[in-house]
Structure formats: C-alpha cells, structure tokens
Backbone bond lengths (Angstrom), bond angles and torsions (degrees), N, CA, C in turn:
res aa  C-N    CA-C-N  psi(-1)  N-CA   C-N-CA  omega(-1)  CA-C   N-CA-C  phi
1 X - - - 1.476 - - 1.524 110.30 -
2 X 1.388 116.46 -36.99 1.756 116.39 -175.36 1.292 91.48 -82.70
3 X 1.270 152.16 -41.56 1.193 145.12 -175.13 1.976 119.82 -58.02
4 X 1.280 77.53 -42.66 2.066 84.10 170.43 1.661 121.01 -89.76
5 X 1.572 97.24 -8.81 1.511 92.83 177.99 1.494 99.45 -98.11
6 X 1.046 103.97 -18.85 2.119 87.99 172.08 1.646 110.66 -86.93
7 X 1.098 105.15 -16.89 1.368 101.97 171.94 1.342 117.75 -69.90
8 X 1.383 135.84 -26.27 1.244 139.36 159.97 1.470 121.52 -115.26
9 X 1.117 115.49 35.55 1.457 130.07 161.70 1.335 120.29 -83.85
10 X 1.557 126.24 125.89 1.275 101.28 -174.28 1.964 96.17 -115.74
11 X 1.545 88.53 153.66 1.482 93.46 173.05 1.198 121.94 -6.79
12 X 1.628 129.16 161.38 1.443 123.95 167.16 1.942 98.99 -94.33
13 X 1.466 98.92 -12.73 1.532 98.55 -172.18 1.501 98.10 -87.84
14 X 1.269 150.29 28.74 1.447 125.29 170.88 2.114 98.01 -120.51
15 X 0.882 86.05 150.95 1.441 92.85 170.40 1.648 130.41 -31.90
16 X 1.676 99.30 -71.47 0.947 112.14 -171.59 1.808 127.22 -44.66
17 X 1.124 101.98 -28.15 1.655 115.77 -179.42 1.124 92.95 -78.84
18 X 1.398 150.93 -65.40 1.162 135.48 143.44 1.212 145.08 25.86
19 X 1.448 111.81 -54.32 1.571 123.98 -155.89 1.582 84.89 -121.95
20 X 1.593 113.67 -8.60 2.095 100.45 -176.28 1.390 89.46 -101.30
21 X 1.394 108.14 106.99 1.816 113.31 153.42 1.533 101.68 -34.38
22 X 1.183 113.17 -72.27 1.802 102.02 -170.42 1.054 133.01 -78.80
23 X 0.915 131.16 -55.32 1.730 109.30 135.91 1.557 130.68 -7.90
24 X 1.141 119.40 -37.27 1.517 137.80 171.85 1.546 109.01 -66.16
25 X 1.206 107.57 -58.78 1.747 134.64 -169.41 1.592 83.73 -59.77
26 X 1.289 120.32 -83.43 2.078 133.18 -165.23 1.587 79.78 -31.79
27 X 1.346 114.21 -73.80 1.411 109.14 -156.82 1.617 121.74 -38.29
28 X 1.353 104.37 -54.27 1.072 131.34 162.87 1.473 121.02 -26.68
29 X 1.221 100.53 -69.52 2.022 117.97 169.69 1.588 102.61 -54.04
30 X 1.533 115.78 -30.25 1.496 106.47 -147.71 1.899 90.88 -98.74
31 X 0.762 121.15 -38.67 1.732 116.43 176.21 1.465 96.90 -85.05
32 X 1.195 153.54 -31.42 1.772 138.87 140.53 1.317 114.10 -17.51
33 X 1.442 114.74 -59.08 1.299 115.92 -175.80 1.678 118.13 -78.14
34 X 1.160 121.41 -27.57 1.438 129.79 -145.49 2.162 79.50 -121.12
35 X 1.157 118.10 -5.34 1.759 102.62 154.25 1.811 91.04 88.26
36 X 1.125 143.06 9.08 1.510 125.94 174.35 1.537 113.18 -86.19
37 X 1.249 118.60 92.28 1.217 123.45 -176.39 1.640 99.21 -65.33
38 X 1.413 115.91 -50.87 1.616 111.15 -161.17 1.604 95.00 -52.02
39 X 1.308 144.01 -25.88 1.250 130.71 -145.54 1.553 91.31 -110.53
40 X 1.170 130.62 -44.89 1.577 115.08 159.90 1.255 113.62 -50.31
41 X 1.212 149.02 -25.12 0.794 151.72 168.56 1.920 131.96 -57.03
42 X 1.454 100.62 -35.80 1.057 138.07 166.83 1.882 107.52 -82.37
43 X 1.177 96.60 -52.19 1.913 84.04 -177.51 1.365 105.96 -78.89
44 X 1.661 145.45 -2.05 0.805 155.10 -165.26 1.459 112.61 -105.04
45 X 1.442 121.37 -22.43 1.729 135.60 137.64 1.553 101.15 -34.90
46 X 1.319 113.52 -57.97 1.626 95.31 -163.85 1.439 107.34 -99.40
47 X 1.577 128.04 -16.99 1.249 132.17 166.39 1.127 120.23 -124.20
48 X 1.149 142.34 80.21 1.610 113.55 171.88 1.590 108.04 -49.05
49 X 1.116 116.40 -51.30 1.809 121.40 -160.93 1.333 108.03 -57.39
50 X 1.828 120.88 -7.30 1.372 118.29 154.74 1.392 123.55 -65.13
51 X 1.092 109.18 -64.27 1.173 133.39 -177.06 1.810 110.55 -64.49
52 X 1.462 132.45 -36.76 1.246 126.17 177.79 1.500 99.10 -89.14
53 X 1.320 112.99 13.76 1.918 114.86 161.79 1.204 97.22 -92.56
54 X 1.501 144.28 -37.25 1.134 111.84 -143.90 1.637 86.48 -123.23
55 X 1.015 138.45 15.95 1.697 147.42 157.15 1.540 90.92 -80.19
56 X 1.294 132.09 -52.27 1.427 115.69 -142.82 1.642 93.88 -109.36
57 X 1.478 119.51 36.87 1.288 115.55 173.75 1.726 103.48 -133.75
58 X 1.592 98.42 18.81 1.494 132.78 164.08 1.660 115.53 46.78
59 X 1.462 113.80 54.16 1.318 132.83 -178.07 1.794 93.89 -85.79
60 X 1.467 124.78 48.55 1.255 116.69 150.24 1.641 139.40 -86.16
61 X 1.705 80.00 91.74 1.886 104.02 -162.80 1.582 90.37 -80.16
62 X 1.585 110.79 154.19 1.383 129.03 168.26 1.972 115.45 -34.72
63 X 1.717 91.18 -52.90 1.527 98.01 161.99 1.222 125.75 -23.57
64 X 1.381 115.75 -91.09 1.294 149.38 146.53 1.498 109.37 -9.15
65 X 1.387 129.45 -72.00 1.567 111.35 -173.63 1.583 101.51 -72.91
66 X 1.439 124.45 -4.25 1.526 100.69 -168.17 1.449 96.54 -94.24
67 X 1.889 114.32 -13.08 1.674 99.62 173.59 1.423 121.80 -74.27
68 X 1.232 102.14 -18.11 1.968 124.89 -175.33 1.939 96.53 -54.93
69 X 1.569 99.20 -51.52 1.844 101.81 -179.83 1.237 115.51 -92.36
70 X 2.343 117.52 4.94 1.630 80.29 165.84 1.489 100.82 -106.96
71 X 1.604 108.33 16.17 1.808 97.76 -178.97 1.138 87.63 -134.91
72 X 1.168 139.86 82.53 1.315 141.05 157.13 1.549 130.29 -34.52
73 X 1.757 101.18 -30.85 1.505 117.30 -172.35 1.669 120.00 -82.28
74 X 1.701 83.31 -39.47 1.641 109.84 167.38 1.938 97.75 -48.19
75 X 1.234 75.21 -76.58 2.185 84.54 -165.00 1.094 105.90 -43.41
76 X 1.652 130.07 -38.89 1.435 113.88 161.17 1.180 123.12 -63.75
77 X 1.337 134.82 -48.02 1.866 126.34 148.14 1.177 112.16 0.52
78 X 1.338 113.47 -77.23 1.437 136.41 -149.52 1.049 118.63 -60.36
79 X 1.780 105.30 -47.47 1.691 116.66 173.24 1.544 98.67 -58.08
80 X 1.332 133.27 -80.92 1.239 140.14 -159.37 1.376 94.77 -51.29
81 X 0.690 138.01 27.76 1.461 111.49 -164.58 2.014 96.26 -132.61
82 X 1.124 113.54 -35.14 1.243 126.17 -166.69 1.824 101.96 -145.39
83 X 1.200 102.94 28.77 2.015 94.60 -177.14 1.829 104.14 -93.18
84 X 1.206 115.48 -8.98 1.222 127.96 174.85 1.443 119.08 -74.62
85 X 1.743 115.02 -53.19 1.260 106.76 157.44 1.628 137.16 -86.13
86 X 1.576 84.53 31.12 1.885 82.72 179.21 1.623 99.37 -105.25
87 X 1.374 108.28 169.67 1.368 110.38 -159.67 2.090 88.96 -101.19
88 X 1.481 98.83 168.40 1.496 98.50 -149.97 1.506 106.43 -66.30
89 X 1.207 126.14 -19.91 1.319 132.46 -158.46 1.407 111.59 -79.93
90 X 1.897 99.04 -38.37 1.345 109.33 177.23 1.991 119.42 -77.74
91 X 1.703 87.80 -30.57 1.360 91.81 177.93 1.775 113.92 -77.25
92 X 0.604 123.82 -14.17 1.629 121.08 163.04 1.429 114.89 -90.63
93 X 1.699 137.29 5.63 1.206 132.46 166.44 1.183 101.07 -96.70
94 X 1.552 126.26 -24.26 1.473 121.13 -143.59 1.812 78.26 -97.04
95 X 1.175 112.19 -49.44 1.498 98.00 -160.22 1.320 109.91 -82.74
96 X 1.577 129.87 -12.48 1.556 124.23 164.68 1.690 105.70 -66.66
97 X 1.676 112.10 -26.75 1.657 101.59 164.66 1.541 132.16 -72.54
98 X 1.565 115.97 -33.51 1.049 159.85 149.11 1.930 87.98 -14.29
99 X 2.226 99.21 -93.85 1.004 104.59 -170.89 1.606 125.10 -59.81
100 X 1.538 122.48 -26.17 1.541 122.69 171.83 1.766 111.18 -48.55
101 X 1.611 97.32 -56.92 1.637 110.54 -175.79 2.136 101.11 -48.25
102 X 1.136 85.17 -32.62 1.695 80.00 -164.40 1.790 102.89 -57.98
103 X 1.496 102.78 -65.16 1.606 144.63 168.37 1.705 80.42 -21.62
104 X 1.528 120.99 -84.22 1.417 115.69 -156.28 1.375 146.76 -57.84
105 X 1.874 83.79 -28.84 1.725 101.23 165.08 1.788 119.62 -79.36
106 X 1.477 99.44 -13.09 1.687 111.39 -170.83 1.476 92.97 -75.73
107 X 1.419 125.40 -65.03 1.346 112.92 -159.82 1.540 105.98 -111.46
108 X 1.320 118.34 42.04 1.241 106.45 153.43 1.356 132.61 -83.54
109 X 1.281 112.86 125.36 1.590 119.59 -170.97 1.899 100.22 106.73
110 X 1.133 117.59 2.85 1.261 131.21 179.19 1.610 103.71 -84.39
111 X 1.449 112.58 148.17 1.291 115.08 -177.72 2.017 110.44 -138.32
112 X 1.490 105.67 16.34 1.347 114.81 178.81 1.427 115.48 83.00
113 X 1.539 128.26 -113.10 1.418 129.78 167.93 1.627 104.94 -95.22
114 X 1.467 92.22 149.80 1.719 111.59 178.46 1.608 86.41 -103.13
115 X 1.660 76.11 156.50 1.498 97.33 -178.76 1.573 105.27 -100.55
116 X 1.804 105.98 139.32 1.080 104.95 -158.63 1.932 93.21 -102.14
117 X 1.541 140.38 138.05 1.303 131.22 168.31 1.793 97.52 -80.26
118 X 1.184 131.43 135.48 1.261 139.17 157.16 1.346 113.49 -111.90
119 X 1.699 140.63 118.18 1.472 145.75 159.38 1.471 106.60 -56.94
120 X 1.232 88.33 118.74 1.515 86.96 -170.66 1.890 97.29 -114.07
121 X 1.064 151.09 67.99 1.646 153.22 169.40 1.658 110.42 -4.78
122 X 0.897 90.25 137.72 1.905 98.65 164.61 1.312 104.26 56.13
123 X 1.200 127.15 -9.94 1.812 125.74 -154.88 1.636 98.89 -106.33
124 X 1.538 131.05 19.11 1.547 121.59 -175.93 1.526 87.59 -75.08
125 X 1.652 98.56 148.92 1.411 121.04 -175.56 2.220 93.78 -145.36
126 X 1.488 102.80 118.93 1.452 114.35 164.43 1.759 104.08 -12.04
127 X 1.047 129.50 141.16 1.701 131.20 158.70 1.662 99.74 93.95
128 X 1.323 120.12 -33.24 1.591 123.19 -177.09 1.441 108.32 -52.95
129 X 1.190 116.39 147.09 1.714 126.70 148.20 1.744 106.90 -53.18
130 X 1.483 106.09 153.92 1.465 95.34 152.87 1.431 109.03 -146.81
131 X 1.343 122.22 -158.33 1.409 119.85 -171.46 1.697 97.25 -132.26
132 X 1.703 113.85 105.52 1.216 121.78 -164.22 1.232 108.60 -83.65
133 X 1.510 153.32 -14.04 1.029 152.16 127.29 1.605 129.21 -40.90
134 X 1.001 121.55 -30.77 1.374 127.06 175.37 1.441 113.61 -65.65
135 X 2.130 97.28 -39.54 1.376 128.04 -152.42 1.391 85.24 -65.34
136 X 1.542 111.97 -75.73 1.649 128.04 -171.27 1.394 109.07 -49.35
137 X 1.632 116.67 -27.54 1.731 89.99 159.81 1.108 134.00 -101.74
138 X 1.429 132.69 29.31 1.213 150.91 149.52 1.479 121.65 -94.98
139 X 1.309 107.78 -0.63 1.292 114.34 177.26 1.688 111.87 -92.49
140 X 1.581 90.36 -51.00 1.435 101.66 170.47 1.621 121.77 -68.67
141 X 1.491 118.92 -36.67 1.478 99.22 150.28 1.550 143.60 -44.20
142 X 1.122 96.10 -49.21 1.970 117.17 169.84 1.288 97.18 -51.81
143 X 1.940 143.87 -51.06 0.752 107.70 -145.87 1.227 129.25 104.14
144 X 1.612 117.12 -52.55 1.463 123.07 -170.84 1.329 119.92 -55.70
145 X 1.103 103.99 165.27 1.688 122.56 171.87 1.893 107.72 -78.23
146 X 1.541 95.82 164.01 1.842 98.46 176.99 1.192 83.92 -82.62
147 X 1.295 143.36 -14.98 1.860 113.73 -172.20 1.145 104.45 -85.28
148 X 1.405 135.55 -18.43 1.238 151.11 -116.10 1.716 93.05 -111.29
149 X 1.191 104.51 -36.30 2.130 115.76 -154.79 1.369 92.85 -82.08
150 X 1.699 88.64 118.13 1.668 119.35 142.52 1.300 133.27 -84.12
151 X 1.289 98.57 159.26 1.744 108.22 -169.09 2.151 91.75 -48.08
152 X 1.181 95.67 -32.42 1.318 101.15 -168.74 1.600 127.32 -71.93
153 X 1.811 98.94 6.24 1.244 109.82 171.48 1.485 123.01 -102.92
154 X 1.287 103.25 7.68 1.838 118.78 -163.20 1.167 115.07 -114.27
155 X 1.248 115.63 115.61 1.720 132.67 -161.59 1.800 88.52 -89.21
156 X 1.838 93.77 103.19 1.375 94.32 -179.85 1.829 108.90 -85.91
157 X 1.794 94.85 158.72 1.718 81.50 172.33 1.806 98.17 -106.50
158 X 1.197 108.38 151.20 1.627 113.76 163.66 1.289 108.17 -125.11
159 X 1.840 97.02 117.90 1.540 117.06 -163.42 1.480 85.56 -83.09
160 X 1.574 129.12 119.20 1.745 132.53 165.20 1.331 94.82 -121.39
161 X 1.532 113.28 164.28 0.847 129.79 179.96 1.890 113.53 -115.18
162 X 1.389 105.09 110.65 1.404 92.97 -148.10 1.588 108.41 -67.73
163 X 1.593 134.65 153.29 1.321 114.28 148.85 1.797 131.71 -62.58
164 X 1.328 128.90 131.24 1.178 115.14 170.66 1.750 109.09 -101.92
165 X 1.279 134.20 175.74 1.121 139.46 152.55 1.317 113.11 -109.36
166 X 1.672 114.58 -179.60 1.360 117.20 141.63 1.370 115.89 170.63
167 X 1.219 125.48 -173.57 2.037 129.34 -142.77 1.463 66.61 -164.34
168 X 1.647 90.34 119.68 1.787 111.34 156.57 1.519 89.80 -113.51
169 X 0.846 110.43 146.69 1.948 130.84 168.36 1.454 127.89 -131.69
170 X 1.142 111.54 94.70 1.413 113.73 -156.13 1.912 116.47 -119.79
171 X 1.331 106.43 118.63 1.427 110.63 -149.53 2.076 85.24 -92.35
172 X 1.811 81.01 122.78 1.612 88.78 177.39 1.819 106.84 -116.76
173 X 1.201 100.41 38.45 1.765 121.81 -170.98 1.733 90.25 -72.66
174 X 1.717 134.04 156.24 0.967 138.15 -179.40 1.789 141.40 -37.73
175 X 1.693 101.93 -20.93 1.485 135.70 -168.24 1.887 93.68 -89.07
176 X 1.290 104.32 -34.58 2.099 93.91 -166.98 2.322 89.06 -90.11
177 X 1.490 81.29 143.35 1.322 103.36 175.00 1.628 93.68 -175.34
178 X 1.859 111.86 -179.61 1.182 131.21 -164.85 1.345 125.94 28.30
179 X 1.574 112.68 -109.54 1.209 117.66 177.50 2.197 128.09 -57.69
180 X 1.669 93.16 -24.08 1.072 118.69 172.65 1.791 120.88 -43.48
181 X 1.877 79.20 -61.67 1.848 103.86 179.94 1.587 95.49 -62.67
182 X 1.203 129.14 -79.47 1.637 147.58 162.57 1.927 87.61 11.90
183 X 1.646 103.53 -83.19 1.615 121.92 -152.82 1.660 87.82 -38.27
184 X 1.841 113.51 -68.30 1.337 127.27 -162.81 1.490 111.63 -54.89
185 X 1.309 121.72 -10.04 1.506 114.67 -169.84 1.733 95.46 -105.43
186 X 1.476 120.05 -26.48 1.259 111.22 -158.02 1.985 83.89 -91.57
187 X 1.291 121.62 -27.77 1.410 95.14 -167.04 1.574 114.00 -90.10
188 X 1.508 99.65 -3.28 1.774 115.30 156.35 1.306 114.21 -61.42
189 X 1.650 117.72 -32.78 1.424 106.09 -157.64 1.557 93.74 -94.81
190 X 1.409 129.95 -29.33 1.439 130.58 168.68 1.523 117.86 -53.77
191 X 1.577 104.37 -61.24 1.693 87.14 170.66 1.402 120.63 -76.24
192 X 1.316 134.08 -1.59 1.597 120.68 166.04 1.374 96.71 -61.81
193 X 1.585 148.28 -50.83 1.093 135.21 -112.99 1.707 78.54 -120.07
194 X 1.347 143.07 -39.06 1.519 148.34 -160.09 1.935 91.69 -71.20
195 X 1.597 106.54 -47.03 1.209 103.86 -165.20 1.980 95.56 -116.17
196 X 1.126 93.82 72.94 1.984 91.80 -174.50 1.956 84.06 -90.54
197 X 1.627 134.67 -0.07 1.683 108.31 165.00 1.543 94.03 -144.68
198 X 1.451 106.52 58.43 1.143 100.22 -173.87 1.705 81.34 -146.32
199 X 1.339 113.63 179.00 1.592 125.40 -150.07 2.001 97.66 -105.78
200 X 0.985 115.88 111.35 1.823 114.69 156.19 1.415 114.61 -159.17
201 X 1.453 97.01 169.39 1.512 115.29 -147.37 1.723 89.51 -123.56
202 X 0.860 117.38 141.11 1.519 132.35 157.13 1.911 116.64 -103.44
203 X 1.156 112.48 112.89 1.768 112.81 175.30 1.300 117.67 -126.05
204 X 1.343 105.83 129.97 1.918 108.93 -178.44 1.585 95.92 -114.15
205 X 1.344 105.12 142.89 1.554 129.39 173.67 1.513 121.50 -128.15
206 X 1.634 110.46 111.17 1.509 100.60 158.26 1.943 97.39 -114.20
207 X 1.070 88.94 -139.75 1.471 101.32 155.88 1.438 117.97 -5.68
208 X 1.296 114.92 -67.77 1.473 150.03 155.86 1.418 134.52 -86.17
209 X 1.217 136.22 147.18 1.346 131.74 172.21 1.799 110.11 -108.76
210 X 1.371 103.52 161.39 1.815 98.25 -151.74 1.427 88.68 -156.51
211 X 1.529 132.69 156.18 1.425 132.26 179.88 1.835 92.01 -104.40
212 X 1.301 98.70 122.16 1.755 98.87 143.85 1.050 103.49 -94.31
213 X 1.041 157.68 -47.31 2.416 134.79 177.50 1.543 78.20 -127.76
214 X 1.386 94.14 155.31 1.402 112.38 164.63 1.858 97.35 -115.53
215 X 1.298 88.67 -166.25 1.879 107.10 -145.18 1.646 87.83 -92.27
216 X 1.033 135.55 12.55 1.611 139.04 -153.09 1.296 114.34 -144.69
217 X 1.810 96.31 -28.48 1.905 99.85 -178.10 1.184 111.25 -86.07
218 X 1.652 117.76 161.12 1.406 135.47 164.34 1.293 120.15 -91.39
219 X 1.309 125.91 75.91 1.827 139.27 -142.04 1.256 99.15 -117.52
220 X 1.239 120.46 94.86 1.767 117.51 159.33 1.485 130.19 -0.59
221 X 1.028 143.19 136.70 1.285 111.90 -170.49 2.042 98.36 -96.98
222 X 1.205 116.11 -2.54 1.508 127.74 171.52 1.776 93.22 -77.85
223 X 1.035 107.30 -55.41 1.620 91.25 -163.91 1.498 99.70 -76.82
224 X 1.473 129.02 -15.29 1.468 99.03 152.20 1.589 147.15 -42.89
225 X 1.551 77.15 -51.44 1.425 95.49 -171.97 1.549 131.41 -69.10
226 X 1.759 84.45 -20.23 1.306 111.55 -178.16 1.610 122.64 -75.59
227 X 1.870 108.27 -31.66 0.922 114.95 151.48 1.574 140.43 -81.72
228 X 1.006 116.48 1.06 1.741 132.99 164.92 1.705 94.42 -87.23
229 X 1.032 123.81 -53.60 2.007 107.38 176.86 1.456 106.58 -48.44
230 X 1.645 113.79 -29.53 2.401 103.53 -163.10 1.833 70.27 -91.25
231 X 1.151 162.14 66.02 1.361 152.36 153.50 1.558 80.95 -92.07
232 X 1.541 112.00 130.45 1.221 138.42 175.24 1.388 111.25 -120.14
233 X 1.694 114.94 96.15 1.602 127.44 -167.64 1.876 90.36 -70.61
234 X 1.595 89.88 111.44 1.541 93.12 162.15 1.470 111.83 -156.26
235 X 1.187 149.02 148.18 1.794 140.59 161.08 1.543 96.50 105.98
236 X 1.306 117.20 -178.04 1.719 117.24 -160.75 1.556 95.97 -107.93
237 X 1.452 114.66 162.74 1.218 122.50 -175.71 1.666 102.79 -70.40
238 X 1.243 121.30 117.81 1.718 133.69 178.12 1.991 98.28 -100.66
239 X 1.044 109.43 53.92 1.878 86.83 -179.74 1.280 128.90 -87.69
240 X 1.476 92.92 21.35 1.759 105.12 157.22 1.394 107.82 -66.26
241 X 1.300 115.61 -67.11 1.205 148.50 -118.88 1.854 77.96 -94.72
242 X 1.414 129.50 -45.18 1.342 134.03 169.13 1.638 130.47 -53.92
243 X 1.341 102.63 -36.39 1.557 131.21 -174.93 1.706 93.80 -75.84
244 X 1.268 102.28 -57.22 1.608 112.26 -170.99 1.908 98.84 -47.93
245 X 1.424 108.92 -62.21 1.614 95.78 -171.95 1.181 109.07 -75.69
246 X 1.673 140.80 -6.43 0.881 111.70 152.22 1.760 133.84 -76.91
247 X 1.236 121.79 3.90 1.142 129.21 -156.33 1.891 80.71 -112.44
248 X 0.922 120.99 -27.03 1.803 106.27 170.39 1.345 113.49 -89.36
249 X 1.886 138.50 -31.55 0.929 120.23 144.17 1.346 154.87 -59.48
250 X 1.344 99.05 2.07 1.253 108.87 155.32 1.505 130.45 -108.87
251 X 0.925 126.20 21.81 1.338 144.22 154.32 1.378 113.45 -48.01
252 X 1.233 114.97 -43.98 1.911 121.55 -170.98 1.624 100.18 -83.11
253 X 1.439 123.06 -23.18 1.719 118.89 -176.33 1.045 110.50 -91.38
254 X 1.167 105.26 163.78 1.664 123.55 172.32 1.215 115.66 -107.58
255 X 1.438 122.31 113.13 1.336 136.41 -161.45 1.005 134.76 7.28
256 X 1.601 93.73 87.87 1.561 141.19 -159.08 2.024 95.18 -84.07
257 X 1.892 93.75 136.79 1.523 82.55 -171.57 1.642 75.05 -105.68
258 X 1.334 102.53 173.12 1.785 118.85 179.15 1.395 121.85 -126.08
259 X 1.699 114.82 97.10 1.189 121.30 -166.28 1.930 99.97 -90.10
260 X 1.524 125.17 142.14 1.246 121.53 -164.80 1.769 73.05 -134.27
261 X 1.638 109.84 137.94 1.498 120.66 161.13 1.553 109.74 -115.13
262 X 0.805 134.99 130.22 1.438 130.47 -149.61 1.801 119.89 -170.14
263 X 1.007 127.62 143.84 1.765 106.17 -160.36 1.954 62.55 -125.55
C-alpha cells in the first residue's frame, strides 16, 4: 500500500494536490500514519481542518510518536498550529504527546541534581569520604607522625546534594511564537526535572503577568509544559509587570536564579 501510494502521490509543492480536498485528506492520513510531521505541517498551511481530522481520529502509529521526539520543534508547530480545530479529546492527547516529546529530548543525558563535594575541616567522622591530598598536606604542615593522625587530621568531604531554585519568565506578548514557544517549554522541562525537590516558579507575561506553577506547587512537570504550548501570543510586552511577580515569587527560595525568555 505505501509503495503504490507514493507512486501516485504528487508533491506537497505543486498546486494541484492542493486544490483536491481528497487527495489532500489521503495525503493527510498517509504522512499521519507513516510519522512526517514536516509535511502535515505543510498541508496544514492550506488546511488545518485536514490535518486536525486526521490527528483527532487518533492514528498515533509508533512512526508518528518517534517523529514527535526527533523534531520536537515541528510537533510543537503542529500543535499550535491546528490544536484549535482538533476536537478536545484529541487535543489533550496530542499535546500531553507533544509535551512528553519535548520533556524527553530536553533532559536526555540528564541525571537531576549533581552532587556537590564540600571540605568540611575537623569534622571527619569513620564511614566519610575524604580528600587525600588536602589530608597529606595538612599532615605535612603539622609535622606529625603516621602514628600520630587523628580523626581530627582528615579533611572530610560531605557528598550533599545542593538545593537549587529558580523563576522562568516567559514573555507570551504577540511577537513569541514557534521556535520561541519550543525554547520556553524545553528550558521549563529541564529545570522541572534538574530541580524535581527543589523550589521553581513558572511566569507568563503579556499585557499582564500570570503564574503557570508557583514556587509552592506540586505541578507535573508534563502539565507544565503542557501549559506553556496553550500560551496564546497576544497583548504588548509588560516586563515590568513580569519581573515584579517574579521578584515576589521568589521571596520563599533560597537563592533563586532568574531565567527571562524574551524575543
């Protein structure tokens, strides 16, 4: 069947496919199934209502979700692009796939919190790590003998795991779209996952500034992300008015860094 339909498939670049609703629709079904997001993407220039027919009649083939994680930017395209005419059932599968694909390419190779070594003096305790260079030159300052060394000569390390914070601020004023939305969702989905017991705030600004998570909630890091894709660029950039709530949600963290996304 894929073999005879490319054989009489014509370009997405010539007209004529174009102007055939059904022909449009097959096509439509046939890169749905076979995973070419760029080309839904393309028939969705002249129709979305093709293309959010044949998403929301839930042809999510293996194909298909594995193109969602190798074009992440595309699949965000795609949603925005046609999430309006999909019907609700489909539009909340497509964009919880949407937001995972985003989530998976962001922190892969990610391992959450790094471990921080801290020298901690005088404080070695039996079972601790220590730092044997530090050790031997405090030994050799002292002077002392090897019979001589106390616990109290051993520059212990204490492996902690530090807390980080942080305030993403992300201007969804009329100018941010595509790759824009894409940047703000993927560096949401990195710090949810770097700091998944550690403290951050998500803030959208047009006109107004508004919390998607505050610094206190227990927020999915999918339904974050998921809500930075429905960000609807509309009203003028206010980044007073953005800075300001981030500068009160961070009041409750402890040295909170401040990420601003902003064109």
């Amino acid at each position: 069947m894929t073999n005879e339909w490319e054989k009489r498939r014509i370009p997405l670049s010539r007209d004529p496919l174009m102007n055939d609703y059904d022909r449009l629709r097959k096509a439509a079904d046939y890169y749905m199934i076979e995973g070419n997001v760029e080309a839904l993407l393309r028939i969705s220039n002249y129709s979305q209502l093709i293309v959010a027919r044949a998403i929301s009649e839930g042809k999510f083939t293996p194909k298909f979700l594995s193109s969602l994680e190798r074009d992440p930017e595309g699949a965000v395209k795609l949603y925005r692009q046609v999430r309006w005419k999909l019907n609700d059932q489909a539009r909340s599968m497509f964009r919880r796939l949407v937001a995972k694909a985003v989530i998976k390419i962001s922190v892969r190779g990610e391992k959450g919190y790094i471990a921080e070594n801290r020298k901690l003096e005088n404080s070695y305790e039996p079972g601790m790590d220590f730092d044997v260079e530090e050790t031997i030159d405090r030994l050799v300052n002292s002077g002392k003998e090897l019979d001589g060394v106390t616990y109290e000569d051993i520059v212990g390390l204490d492996r902690r795991k530090k807390e980080y914070s942080a305030v993403v601020v992300i201007d969804s004023s009329g100018s941010m779209s595509g790759h824009k939305i894409l940047s703000a969702a993927t560096i949401a989905a990195i710090i949810s996952h770097k700091i998944r017991r550690g403290s951050y705030s998500v803030i959208g600004f047009n006109s107004e500034a508004f919390l998607i998570k505050s610094a206190e909630e227990k927020k999915d890091p999918t339904e974050v992300v998921e809500d930075i894709l429905d960000l609807v660029p509309l009203g003028y950039t206010n980044i007073a008015d953005g800075l300001s709530l981030a500068l009160e949600e961070s009041r409750s963290m402890v040295r909170p860094r401040f990420i601003l996304i902003t064109d």
